[in-house]
VMD Tcl script that draws the C-alpha trace (Angstrom):
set ca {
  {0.00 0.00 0.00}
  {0.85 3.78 -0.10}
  {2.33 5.71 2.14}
  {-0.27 8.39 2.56}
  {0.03 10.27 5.32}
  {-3.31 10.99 7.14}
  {-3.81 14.49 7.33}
  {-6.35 16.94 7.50}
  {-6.00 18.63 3.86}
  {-7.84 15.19 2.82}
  {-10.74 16.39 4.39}
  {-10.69 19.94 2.89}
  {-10.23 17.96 -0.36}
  {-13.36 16.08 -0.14}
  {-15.08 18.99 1.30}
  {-14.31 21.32 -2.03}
  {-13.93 18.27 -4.60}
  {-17.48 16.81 -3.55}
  {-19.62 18.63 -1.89}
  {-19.02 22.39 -3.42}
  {-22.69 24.23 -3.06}
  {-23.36 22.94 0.77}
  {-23.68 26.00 3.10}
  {-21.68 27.39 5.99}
  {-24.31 29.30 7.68}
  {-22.73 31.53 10.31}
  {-24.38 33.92 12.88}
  {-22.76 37.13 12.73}
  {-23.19 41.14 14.21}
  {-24.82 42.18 10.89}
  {-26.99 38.90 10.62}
  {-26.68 35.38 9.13}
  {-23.68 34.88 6.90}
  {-23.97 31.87 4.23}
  {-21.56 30.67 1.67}
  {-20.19 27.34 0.09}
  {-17.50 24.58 0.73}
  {-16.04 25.88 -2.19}
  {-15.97 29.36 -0.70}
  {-14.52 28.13 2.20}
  {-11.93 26.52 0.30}
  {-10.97 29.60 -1.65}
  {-10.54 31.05 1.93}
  {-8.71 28.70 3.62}
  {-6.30 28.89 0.63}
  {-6.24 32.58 0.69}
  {-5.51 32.35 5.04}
  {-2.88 29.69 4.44}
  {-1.05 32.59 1.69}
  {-1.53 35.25 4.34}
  {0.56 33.19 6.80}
  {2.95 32.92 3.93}
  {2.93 36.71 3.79}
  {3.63 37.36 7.15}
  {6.39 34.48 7.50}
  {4.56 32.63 9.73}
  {7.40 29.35 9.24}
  {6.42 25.47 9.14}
  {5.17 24.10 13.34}
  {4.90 27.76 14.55}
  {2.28 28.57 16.86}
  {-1.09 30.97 15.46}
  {-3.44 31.61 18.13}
  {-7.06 31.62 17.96}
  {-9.07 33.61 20.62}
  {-12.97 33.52 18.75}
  {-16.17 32.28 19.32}
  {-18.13 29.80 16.82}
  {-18.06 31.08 13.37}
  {-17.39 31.04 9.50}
  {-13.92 32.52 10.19}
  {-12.93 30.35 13.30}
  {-13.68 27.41 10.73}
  {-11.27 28.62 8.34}
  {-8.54 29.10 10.69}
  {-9.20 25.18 11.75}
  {-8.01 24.38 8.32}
  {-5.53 26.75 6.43}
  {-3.11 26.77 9.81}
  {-3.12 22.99 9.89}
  {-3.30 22.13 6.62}
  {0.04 24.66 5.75}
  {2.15 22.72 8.86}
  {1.42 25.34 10.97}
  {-0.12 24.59 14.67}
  {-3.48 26.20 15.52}
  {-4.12 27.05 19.47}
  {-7.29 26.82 19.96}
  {-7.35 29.60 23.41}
  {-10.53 28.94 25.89}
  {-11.82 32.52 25.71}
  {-12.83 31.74 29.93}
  {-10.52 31.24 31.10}
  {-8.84 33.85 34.37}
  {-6.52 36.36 33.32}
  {-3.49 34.69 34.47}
  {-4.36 31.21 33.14}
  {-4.43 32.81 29.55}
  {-1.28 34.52 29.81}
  {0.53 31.47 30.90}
  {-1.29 29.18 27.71}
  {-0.22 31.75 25.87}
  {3.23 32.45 27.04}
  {3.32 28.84 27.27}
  {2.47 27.46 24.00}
  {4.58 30.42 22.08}
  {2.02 32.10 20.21}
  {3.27 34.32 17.39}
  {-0.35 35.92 15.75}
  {-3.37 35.57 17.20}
  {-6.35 36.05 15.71}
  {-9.23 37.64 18.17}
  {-13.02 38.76 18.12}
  {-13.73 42.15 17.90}
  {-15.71 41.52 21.29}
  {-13.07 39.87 22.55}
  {-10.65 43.18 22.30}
  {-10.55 44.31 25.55}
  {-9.10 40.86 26.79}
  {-6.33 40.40 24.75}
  {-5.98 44.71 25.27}
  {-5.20 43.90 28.78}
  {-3.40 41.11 29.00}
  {-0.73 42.06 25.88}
  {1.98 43.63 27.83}
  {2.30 40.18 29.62}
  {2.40 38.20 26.35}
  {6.52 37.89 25.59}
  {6.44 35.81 22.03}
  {3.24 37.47 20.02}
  {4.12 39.65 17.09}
  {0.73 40.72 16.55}
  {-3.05 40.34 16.24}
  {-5.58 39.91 13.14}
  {-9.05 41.44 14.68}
  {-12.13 39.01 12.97}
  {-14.91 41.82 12.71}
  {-17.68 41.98 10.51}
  {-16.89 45.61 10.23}
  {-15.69 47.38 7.35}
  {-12.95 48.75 9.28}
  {-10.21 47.81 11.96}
  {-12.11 48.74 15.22}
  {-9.93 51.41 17.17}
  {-7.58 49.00 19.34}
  {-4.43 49.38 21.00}
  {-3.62 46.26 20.62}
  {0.25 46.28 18.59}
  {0.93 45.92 15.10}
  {-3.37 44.99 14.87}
  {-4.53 43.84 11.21}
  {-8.03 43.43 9.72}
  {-8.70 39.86 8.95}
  {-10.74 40.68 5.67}
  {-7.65 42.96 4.54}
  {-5.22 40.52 5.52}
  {-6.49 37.46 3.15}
  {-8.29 40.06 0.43}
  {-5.40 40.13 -1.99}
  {-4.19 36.30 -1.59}
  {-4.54 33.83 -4.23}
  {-7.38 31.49 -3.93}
  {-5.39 28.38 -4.58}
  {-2.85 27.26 -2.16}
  {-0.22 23.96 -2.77}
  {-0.93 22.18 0.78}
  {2.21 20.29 1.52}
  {2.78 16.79 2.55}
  {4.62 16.09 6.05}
  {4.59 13.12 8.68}
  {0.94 12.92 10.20}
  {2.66 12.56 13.63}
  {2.65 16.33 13.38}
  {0.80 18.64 16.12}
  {-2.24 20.10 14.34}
  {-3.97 21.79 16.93}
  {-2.69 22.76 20.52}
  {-5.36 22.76 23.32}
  {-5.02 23.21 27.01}
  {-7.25 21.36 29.83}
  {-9.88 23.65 31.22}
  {-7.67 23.84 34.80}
  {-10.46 23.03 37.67}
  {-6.78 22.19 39.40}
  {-4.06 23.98 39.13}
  {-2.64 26.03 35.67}
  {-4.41 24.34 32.43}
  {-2.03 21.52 30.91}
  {-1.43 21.35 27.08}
  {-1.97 18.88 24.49}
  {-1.01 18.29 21.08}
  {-3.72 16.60 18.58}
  {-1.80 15.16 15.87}
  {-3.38 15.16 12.19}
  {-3.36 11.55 12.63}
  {-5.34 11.49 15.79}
  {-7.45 13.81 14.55}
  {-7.89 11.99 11.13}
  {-9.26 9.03 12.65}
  {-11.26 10.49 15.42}
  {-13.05 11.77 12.34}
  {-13.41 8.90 10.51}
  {-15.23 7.29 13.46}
  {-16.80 10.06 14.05}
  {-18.73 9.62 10.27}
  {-19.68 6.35 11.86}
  {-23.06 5.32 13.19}
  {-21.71 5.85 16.69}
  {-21.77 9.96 16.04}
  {-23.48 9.69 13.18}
  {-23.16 12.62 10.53}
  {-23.98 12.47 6.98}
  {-24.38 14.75 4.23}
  {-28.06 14.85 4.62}
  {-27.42 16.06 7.69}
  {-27.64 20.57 9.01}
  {-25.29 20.56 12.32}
  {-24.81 23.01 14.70}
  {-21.72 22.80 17.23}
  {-22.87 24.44 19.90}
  {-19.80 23.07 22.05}
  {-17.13 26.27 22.03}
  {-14.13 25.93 19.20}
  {-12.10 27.11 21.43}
  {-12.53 24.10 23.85}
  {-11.31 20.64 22.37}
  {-12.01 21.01 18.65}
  {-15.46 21.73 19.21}
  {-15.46 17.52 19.79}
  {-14.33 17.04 16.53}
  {-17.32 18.60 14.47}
  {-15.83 21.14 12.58}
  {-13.94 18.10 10.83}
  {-15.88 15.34 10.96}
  {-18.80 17.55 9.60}
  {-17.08 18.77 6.84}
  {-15.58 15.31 6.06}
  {-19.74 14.64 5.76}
  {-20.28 17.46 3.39}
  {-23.24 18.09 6.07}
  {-24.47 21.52 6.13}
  {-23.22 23.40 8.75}
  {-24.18 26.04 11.57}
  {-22.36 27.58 13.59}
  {-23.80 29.97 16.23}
  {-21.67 33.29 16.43}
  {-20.75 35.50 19.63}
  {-22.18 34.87 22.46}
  {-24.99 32.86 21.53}
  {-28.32 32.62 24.21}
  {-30.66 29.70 24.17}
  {-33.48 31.72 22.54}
  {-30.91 31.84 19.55}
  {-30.38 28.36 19.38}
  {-33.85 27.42 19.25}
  {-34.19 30.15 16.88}
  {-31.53 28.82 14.56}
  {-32.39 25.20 14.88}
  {-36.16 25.96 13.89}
  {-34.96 28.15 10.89}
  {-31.98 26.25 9.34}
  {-33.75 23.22 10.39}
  {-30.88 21.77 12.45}
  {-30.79 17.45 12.31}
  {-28.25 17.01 15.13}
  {-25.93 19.17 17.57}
  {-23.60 18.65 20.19}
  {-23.41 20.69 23.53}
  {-23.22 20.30 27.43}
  {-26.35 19.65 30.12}
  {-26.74 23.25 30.34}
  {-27.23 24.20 27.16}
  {-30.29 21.67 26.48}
  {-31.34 22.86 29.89}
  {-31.62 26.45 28.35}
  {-33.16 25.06 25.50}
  {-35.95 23.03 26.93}
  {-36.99 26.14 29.12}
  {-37.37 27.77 25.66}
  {-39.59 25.31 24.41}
  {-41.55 24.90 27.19}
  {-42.22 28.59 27.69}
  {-43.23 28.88 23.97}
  {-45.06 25.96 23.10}
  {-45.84 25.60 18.96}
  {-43.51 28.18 17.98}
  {-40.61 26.32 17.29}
  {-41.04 23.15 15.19}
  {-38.09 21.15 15.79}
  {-39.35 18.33 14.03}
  {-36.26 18.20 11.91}
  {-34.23 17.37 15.05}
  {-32.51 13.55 14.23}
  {-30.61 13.30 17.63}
  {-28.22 15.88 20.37}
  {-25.22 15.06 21.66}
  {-25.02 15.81 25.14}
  {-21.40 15.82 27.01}
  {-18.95 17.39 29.52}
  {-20.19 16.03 32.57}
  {-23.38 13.56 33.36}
  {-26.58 13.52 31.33}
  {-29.45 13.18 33.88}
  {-32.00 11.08 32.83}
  {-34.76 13.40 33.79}
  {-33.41 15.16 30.48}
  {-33.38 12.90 27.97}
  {-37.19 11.71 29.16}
  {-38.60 15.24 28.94}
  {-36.71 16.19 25.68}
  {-38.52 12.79 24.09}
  {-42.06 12.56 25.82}
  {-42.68 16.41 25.40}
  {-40.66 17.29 22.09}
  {-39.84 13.90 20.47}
  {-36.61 14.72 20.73}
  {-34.09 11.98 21.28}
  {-30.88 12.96 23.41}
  {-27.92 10.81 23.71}
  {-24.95 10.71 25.96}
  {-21.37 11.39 24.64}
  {-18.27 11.15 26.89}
  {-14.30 12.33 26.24}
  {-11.50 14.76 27.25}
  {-9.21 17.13 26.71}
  {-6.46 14.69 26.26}
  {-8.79 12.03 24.12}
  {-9.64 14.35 21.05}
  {-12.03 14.21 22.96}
  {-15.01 11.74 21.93}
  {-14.19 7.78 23.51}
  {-17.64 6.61 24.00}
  {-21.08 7.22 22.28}
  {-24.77 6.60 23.91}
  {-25.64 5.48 20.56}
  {-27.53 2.17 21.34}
  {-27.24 -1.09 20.36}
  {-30.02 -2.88 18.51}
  {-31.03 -4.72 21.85}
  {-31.58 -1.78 23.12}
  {-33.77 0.03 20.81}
  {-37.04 -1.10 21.93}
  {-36.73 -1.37 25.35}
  {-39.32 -0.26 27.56}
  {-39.88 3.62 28.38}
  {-37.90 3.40 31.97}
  {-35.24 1.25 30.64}
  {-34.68 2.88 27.38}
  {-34.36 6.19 29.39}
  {-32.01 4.94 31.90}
  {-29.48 3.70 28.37}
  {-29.58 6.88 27.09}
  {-28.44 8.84 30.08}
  {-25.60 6.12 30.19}
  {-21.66 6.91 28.86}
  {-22.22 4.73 26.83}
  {-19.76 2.40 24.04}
  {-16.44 2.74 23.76}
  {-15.90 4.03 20.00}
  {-14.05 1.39 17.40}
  {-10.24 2.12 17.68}
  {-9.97 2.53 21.58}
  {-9.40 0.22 24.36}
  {-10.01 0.53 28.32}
  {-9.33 -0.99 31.57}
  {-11.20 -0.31 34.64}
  {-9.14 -0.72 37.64}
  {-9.59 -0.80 41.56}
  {-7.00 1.05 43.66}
  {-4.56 -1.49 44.21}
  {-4.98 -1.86 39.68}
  {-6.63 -4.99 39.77}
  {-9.53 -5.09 36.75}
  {-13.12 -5.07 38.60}
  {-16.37 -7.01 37.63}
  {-18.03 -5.81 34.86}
  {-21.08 -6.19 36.51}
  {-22.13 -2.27 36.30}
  {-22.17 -1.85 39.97}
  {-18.31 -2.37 40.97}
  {-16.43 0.56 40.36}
  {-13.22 1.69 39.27}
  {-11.17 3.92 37.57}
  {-11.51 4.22 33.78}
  {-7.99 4.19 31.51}
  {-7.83 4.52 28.00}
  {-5.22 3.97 25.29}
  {-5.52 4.35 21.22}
  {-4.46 6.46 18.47}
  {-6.24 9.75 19.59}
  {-5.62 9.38 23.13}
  {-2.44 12.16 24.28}
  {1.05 10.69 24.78}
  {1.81 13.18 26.86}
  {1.30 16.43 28.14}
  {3.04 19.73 26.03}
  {6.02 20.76 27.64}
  {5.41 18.89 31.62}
  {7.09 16.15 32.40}
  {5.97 15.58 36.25}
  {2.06 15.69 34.77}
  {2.57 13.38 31.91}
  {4.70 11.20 34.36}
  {1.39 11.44 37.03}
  {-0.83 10.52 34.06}
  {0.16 7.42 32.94}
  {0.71 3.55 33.98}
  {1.98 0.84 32.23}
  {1.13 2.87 28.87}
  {-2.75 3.88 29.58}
  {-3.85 7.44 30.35}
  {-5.69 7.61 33.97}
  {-8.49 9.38 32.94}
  {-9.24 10.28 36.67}
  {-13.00 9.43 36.20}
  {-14.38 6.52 38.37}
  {-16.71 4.54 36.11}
  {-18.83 1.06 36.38}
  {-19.28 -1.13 33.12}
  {-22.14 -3.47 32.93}
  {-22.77 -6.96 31.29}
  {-23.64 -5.17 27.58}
  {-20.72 -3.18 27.52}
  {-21.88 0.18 28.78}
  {-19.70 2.29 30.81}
  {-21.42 4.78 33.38}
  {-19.40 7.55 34.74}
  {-20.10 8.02 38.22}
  {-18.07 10.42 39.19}
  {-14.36 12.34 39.19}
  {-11.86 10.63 41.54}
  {-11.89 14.02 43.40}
  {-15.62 15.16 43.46}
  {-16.12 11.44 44.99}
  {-17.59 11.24 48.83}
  {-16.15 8.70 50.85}
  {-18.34 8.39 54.05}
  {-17.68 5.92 56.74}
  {-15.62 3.98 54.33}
  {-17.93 3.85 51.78}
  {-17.85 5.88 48.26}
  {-20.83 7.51 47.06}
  {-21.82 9.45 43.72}
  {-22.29 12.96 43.68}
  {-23.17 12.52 39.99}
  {-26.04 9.97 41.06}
  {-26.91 12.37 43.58}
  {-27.76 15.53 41.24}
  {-29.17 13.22 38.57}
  {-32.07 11.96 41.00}
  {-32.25 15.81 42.89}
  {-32.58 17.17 38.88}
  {-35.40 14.49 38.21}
  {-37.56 16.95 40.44}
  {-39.50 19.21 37.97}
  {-39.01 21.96 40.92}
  {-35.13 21.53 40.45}
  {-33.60 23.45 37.45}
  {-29.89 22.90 38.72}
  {-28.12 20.91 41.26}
  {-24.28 20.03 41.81}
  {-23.51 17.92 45.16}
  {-19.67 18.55 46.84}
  {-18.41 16.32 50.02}
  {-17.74 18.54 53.33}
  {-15.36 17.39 56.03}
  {-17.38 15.41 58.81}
  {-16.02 14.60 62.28}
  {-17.24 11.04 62.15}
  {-17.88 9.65 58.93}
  {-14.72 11.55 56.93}
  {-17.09 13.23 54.15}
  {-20.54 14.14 53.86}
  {-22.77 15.37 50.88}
  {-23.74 18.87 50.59}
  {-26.44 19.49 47.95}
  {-26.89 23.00 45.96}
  {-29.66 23.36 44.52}
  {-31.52 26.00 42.10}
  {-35.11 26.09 42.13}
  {-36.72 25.96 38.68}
  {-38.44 29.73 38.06}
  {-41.98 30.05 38.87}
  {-41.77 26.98 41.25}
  {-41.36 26.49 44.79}
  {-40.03 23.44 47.26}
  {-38.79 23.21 50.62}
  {-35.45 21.33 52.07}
  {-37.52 18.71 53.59}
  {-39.71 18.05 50.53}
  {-36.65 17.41 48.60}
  {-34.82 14.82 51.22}
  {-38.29 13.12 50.96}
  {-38.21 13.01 47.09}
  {-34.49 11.37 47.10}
  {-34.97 8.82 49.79}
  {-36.92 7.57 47.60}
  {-34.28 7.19 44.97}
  {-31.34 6.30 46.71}
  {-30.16 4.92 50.03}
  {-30.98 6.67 53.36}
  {-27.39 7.27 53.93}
  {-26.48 9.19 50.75}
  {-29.13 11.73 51.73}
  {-27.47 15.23 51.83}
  {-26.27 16.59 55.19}
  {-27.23 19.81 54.31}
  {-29.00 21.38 51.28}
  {-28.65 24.50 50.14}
  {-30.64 26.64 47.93}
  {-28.26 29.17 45.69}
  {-29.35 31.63 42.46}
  {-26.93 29.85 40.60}
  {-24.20 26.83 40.15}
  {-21.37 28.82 38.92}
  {-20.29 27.02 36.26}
  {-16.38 26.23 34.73}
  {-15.47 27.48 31.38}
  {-16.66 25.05 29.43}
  {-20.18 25.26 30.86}
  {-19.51 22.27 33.82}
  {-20.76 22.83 36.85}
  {-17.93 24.14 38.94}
  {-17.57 22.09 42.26}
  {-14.08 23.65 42.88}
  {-15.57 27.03 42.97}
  {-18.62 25.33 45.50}
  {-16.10 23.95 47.60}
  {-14.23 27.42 48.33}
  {-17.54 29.28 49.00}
  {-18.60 26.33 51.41}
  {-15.16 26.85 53.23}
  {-15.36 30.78 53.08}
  {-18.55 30.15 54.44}
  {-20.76 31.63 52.03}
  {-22.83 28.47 52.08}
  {-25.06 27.81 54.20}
  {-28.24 26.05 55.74}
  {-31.37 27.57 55.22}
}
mol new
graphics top color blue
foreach p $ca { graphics top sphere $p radius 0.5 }
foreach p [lrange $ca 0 end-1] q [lrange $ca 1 end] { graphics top cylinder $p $q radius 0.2 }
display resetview
């Protein structure tokens, strides 16, 4: 056979070769923007010249700092695609965590939001390696900036041929450079090779995701956060019509693009279809959504009080997705098996809010403490690691954390999972939001799932708290649903009916909000320091 190295120009290729006239839709300040693969490939070419232009040399680092849009998509390809490494910068993260990515990874352009100004304004005299910024504006003019040597993306590609001579190299190469979201410590990078990323996508056009070219998409997960789980490629790849949400996006535009583009399938965290199902409820028959195939639902547990209401009152099916920064991310799919199709209503429901199957390509282990493989039995548990060709090898630049993360050659995913007799892993919690109480470990993830099955209950996110006797203790947060009403007691009734008498809560709490990480997770790190500065308390 050849040897063809596997990289992502193949799936621009296909993109411009096959599927020409399918639409980018993008949601910008002056409306919706819509043009073609081939216009995207014209694009790309003309980027990948501009980089040219500017000497931007072979493995050097361009920096993205952007929301979801037409022009975000076109970085993910002509940086890439020309040998050059794309940073994909998590536009949430604290001031000093993105001057030390920054600093970090080497940046030398970056290319920023015209929203996003003011950040990049006041963190620039801290940034030692970037030579300047390209502002993405719909604008017909550079915005007034002080940012140094700033450019106007439009004026920087306008002139640049629209054919580009995309060069071969080893796939081993970094494509894209992302860095953990940090709920410990300062986020930790990792490279995605165009070879990982090549045949994350190629599963990804499997049944197990699912995209075809019939299909409209709409990544609502962030760009900036783990190649947007792969979408933005895999999509493409599909020649699926694509829709991509803009700045700052709310849940009213969501529905509002769904129900207009007519959206078949989309990808996005708990929260989001949280937002979303408020929307529909609180406008019933405006929005038909009857073009809806499936969502993807990921980043931390889908509760099963979700996926019901989504189906019974919308017909909408939700499934559960699972990854990580340092897997791509995507490693297992709710997607069901043909056994488990037709189940009943309560059984069906509880699959679907399940982790799901490990996708083709990976393999895992799920070890006790001591390392020793546990039942698969779906009720011993253990922690989950992973090996396979988009799974890191390490972490960018730190050896003590790639040393921490790895035994005998498989990533410790840090997640403490059960598998059952079919072949489904469950998540049931991180190995450091886990409660250990009087010896025994229970699941703060089980614990908000069956406190969110409540229709009173909008949000809820469970820490442990130090306890004299039994070690740890659950505290549960909880945000009432608007317009309803509950009491503490009312609620520790409702869950000891769900789970055992001693996993009820301690103490509950009711709070305006969960604050939330920068990837839309609930943030149990920044729950923990409010409990210890006191700031939560029992009503």
């Amino acid at each position: 056979m050849m040897d063809y190295p596997l990289l992502l120009k193949s799936v621009l290729y296909r993109a411009n070769e096959i599927f020409p006239e399918k639409e980018v839709v993008s949601r910008g300040a002056k409306g919706i923007f819509r043009y073609t693969y081939r216009d995207l490939h014209e694009r790309v070419c003309q980027l990948a010249n501009a980089l040219d232009t500017l000497g931007v040399v072979a493995e050097a680092k361009v920096g993205s700092f952007a929301w979801n849009h037409h022009r975000h998509l076109e970085l993910y390809y002509a940086v890439p695609c020309s040998n050059r490494i794309l940073h994909t910068i998590n536009i949430r993260l604290f001031r000093e965590q993105l001057i030390h990515v920054i600093n970090h990874a080497e940046d030398e352009y970056i290319f920023v939001d015209e929203d996003l100004i003011p950040v990049m304004e006041d963190i620039q005299a801290e940034l030692h390696t970037v030579r300047a910024f390209i502002v993405m504006t719909d604008a017909e003019v550079l915005p007034e900036t002080t940012l140094k040597n700033a450019m106007h993306y439009e004026d920087l590609i306008r002139s640049e041929a629209t054919d580009y001579e995309f060069p071969e190299f080893d796939e081993n190469n970094t494509a894209i450079l992302g860095y953990t979201s940090a709920t410990t410590g300062m986020p930790k990078g990792v490279e995605y090779s165009h070879r990982g990323l090549y045949l994350h996508c190629l599963t990804g056009l499997s049944g197990y995701i699912g995209t075809d070219e019939s299909d409209v998409t709409m990544p609502i997960v962030p760009m900036f956060h783990v190649n947007a789980w792969g979408r933005p490629y895999i999509d493409t790849w599909a020649g699926a019509k694509q829709v991509y949400p803009g700045s700052r996006p709310t849940p009213q535009d969501l529905v509002s693009l769904m129900h207009e583009e007519r959206v078949t399938t989309s990808a996005g965290v708990p929260t989001v279809w949280m937002g979303i199902l408020s929307i529909l409820r609180a406008n019933p028959g405006k929005y038909d959504l009857s073009c809806v195939r499936y969502l993807i639902s990921g980043g931390s547990a889908l509760p099963e009080s979700l996926t019901r209401a989504f189906d019974e009152e919308f017909g909408i099916t939700v499934y559960q997705g699972y990854g990580q920064t340092e897997t791509t991310p995507v490693t297992f799919s709710g997607y069901p098996k043909t056994a488990e199709r037709n189940l009943p209503a309560p059984d069906k429901y509880r699959y679907r809010a399940k982790t799901g199957l490990i996708l083709p390509g990976l393999e895992m282990r799920i070890v006790d403490e001591l390392g020793n493989p546990v039942a698969h039995d779906g009720k011993q548990m253990g922690e989950l690691l992973l090996r396979g060709p988009w799974v890191l090898g390490r972490y960018y630049k730190d050896e003590q954390k790639s040393a921490e993360a790895f035994v005998d050659g498989w990533f410790r995913t840090g997640d403490i999972v059960t598998l059952d007799e079919r072949g489904y892993l469950q998540v049931v919690d991180r190995t450091r939001d886990l409660i250990k109480s009087g010896g025994e470990w229970i699941s703060s993830v089980d614990l908000e799932n069956a406190l969110m099955s409540h229709p009173a209950v909008a949000e809820a996110a469970v820490i442990a708290i130090p306890h004299e006797k039994w070690q740890e203790r659950p505290l549960a947060c909880v945000v009432v649903a608007k317009g309803a009403s509950i009491k503490a007691e009312e609620l520790l009734e409702f869950l000891s009916q769900r789970v055992a008498k001693w996993w009820l809560p301690d103490q509950l709490v009711f709070v305006d909000e969960i604050p939330k990480t920068s990837v839309g997770k609930f943030s149990k790190k920044t729950l923990r320091e409010q409990y210890e500065a006191g700031q939560l308390t029992t009503p």
